[in-house]
C-alpha positions in Angstrom: 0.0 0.0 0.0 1.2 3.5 -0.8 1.5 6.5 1.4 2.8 8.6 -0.8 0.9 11.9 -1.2 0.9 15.2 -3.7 1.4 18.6 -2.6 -0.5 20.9 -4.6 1.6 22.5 -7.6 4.9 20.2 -7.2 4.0 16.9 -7.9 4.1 13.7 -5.4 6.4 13.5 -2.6 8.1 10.1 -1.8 6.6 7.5 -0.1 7.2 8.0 4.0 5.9 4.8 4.9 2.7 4.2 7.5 2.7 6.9 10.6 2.0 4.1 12.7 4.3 1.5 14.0 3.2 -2.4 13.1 3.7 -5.3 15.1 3.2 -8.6 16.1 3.7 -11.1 18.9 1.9 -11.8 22.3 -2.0 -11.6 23.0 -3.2 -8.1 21.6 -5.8 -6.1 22.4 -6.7 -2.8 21.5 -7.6 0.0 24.0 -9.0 3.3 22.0 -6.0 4.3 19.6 -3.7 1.7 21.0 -2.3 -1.3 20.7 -1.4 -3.6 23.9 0.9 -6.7 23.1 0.6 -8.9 27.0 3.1 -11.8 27.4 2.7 -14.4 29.3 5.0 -16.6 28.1 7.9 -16.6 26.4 7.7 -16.1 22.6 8.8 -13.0 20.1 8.0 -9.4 19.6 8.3 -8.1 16.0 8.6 -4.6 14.5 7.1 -5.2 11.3 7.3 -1.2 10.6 8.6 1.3 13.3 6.2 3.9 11.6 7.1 7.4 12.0 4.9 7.8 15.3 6.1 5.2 17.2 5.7 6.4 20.7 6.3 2.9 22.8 5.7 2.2 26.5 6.6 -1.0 28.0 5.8 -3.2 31.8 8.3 -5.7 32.0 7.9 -7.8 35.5 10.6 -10.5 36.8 9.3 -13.5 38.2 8.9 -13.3 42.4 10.9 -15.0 45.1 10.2 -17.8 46.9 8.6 -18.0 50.3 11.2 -19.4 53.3 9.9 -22.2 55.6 9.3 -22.5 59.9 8.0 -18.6 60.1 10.3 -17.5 57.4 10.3 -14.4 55.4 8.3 -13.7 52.7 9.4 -13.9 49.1 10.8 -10.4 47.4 8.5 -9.2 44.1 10.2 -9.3 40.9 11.8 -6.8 39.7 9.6 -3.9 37.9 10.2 -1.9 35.3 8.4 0.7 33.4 9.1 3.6 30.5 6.8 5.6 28.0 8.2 7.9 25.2 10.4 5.1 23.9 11.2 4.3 20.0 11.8 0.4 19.2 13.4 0.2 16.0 11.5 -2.4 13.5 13.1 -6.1 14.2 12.5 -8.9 16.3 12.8 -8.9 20.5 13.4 -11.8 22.3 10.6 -11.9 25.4 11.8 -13.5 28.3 8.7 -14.4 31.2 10.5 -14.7 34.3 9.3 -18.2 36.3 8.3 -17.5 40.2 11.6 -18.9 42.5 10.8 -22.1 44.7 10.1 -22.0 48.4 12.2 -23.5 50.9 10.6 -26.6 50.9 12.7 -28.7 53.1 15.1 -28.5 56.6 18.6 -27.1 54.8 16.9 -25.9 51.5 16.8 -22.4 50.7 13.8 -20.7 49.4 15.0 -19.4 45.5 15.1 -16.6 43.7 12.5 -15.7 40.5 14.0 -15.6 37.2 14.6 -12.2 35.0 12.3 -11.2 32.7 13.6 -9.7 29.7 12.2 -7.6 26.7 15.0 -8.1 24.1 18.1 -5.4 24.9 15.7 -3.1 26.1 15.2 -4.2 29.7 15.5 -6.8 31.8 14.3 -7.1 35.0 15.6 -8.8 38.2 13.7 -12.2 39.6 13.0 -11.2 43.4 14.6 -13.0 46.3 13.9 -15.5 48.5 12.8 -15.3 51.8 14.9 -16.8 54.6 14.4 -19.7 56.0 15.1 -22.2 59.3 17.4 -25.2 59.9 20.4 -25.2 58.0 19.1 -22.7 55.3 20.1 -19.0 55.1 18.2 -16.8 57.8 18.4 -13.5 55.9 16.5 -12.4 53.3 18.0 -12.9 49.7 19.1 -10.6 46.9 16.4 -9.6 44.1 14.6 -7.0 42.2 13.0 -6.4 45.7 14.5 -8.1 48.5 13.3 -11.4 50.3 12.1 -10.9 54.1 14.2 -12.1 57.0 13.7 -14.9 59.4 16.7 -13.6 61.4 18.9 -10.4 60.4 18.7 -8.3 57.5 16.0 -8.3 55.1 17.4 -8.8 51.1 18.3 -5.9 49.1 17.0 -4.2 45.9 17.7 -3.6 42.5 18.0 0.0 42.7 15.4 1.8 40.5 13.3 -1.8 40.5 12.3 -2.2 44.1 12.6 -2.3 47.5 14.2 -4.4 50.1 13.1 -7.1 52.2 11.8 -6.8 56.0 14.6 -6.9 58.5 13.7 -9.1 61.8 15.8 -7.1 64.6 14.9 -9.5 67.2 17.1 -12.6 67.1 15.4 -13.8 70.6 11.7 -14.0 68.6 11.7 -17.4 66.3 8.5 -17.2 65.7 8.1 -15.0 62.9 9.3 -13.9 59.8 9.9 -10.5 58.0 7.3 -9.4 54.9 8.9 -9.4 51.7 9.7 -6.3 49.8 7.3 -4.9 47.0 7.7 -2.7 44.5 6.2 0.1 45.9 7.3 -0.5 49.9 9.6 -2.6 51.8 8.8 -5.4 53.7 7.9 -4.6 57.6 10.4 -4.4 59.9 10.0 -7.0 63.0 6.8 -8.0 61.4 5.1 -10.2 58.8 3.4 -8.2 56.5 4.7 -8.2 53.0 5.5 -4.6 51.2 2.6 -3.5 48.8 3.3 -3.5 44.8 2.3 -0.8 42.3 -0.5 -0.3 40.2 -0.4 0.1 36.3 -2.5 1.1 33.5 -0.8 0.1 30.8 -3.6 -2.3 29.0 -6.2 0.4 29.8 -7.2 -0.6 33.3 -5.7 -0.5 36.7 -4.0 -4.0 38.0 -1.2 -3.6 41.0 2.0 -6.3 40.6 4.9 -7.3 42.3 3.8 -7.4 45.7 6.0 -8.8 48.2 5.1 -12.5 50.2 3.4 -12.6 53.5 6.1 -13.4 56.3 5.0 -17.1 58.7 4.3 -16.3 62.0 2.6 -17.9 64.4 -0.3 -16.0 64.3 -2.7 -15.5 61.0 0.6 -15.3 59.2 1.8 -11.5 57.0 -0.5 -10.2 54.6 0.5 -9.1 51.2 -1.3 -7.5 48.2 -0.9 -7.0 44.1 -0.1 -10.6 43.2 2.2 -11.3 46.8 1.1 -14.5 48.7 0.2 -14.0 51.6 2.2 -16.0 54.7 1.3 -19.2 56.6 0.6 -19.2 60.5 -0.7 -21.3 63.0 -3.9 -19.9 64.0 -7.0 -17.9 62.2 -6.6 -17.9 58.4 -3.0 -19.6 58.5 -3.4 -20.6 55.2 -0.3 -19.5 52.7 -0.6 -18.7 49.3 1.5 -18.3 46.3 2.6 -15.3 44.1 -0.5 -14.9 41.8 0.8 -15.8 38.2 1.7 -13.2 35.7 2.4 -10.5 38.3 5.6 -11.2 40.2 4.7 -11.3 43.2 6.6 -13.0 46.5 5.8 -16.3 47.6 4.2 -16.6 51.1 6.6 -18.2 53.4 5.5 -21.0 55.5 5.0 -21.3 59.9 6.7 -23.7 62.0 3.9 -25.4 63.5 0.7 -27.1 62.8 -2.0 -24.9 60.6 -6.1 -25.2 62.2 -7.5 -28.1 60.5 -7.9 -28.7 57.1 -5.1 -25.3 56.4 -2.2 -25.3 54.6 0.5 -23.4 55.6 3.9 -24.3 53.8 5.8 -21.9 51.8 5.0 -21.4 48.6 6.3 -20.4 45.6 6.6 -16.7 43.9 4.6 -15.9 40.9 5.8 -15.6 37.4 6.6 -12.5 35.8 5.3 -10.5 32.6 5.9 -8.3 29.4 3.6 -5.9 28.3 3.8 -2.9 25.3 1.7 -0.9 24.4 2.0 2.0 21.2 -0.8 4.0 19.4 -1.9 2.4 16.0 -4.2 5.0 15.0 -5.1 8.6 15.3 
């Protein structure tokens, strides 16, 4: 098809190509004038034609830590990562979906961390780390794109610009409870359970929050946590745990050292897998 147009009195001018950009790749959906490419899995995004309006944004979520186990810390969020007002150049990016990192399942087992997800050499985000765990296993909180919670010591740190860091537990004396998970909006608590809260993002045309942190175990109700988090396992109430909700990167809740109420579950759990999402106008 030609674009290719005549100004009056000097004849045609040459062909610019389409003012939109073109692509494929992903599930797509269409909000208004705009395009939104979602990734769930792995796969391909492809330029066909940059256009000559190609205004990009992109989400691009790791996958989120791990929970630890016997009133661990809850599992960091993946890392998060957003930008508007960029210009992808047409060719092929590699998409990358972060998977969630494993709890610490068993006595000497370390909770682990979510993978990167990656949107070709654009960005990559950092998988979140694991919470600490009990018995053999590393007490602190791990590494990530926010940090896992404690058990005992220092919470994980953050990717800087991608997170924040895990709760720090203070109180060596007090076993029975782990630190929240970092989010990417707040850290984990400090000397308590609850995880640090994600953030919320319109970029497919309505508001969903990600990358929450994980629930800390305690033995209580266990650490709340929000925007995809898990929340933690305890030993009383709701001492259910629950993992990072797919497809958002959040932490894993970690798990309580003793007995759930009947007919609970309350061993860690994993973090949730991460996502890729762009969005560009296709029309005016």
């Amino acid at each position: 098809m030609s674009f290719g147009y005549q100004v009056l009195g000097f004849g045609t001018v040459a062909d610019a190509g389409p003012p939109f950009m073109e692509a494929t790749g992903g599930t797509i959906t269409t909000d208004g004038d705009f395009k939104v490419h979602s990734f769930t899995s792995s796969g391909t995004f492809t330029v066909t034609n940059s256009g000559t309006q190609s205004d990009v944004s992109y989400l691009v979520v790791a996958g989120g830590g791990g929970g630890g186990r016997d009133d661990g810390g809850g599992g960091g969020a993946g890392g998060y990562l957003t930008a508007s007002s960029v210009t992808l150049a047409a060719q092929a990016y590699t998409i990358t979906i972060g998977a969630g990192g494993i709890p610490g399942s068993s006595p000497g087992v370390d909770s682990g961390e979510g993978a990167n997800s990656v949107l070709g050499s654009v960005a990559t985000a950092i998988g979140g780390g694991g919470g600490g765990s009990a018995e053999g296993a590393s007490q602190t909180g791990h590494d990530g794109g926010s940090g896992g919670g404690a058990r005992i010591g220092d919470g994980g740190a953050a990717t800087s610009g991608q997170g924040n860091r895990g709760g720090n537990d203070t109180n060596p004396g007090d076993n029975a409870r782990g630190s929240g998970g970092g989010g990417a909006g707040a850290q984990g608590t400090d000397n308590g359970s609850d995880a640090g809260a994600g953030l919320s993002n319109s970029i497919t045309g309505s508001s969903v929050g990600r990358a929450g942190g994980g629930g800390g175990g305690n033995r209580s109700s266990g650490g709340t946590a929000s925007d995809g988090g898990g929340k933690g396992g305890g030993t009383s109430g709701d001492g259910n745990s629950h993992a990072g909700t797919v497809n958002t990167g959040g932490g894993g809740g970690s798990g309580a050292g003793s007995a759930p109420p009947a007919g609970q579950d309350n061993t860690p759990k994993a973090g949730g897998s991460g996502i890729v999402i762009i969005r560009y106008q296709f029309q005016a």
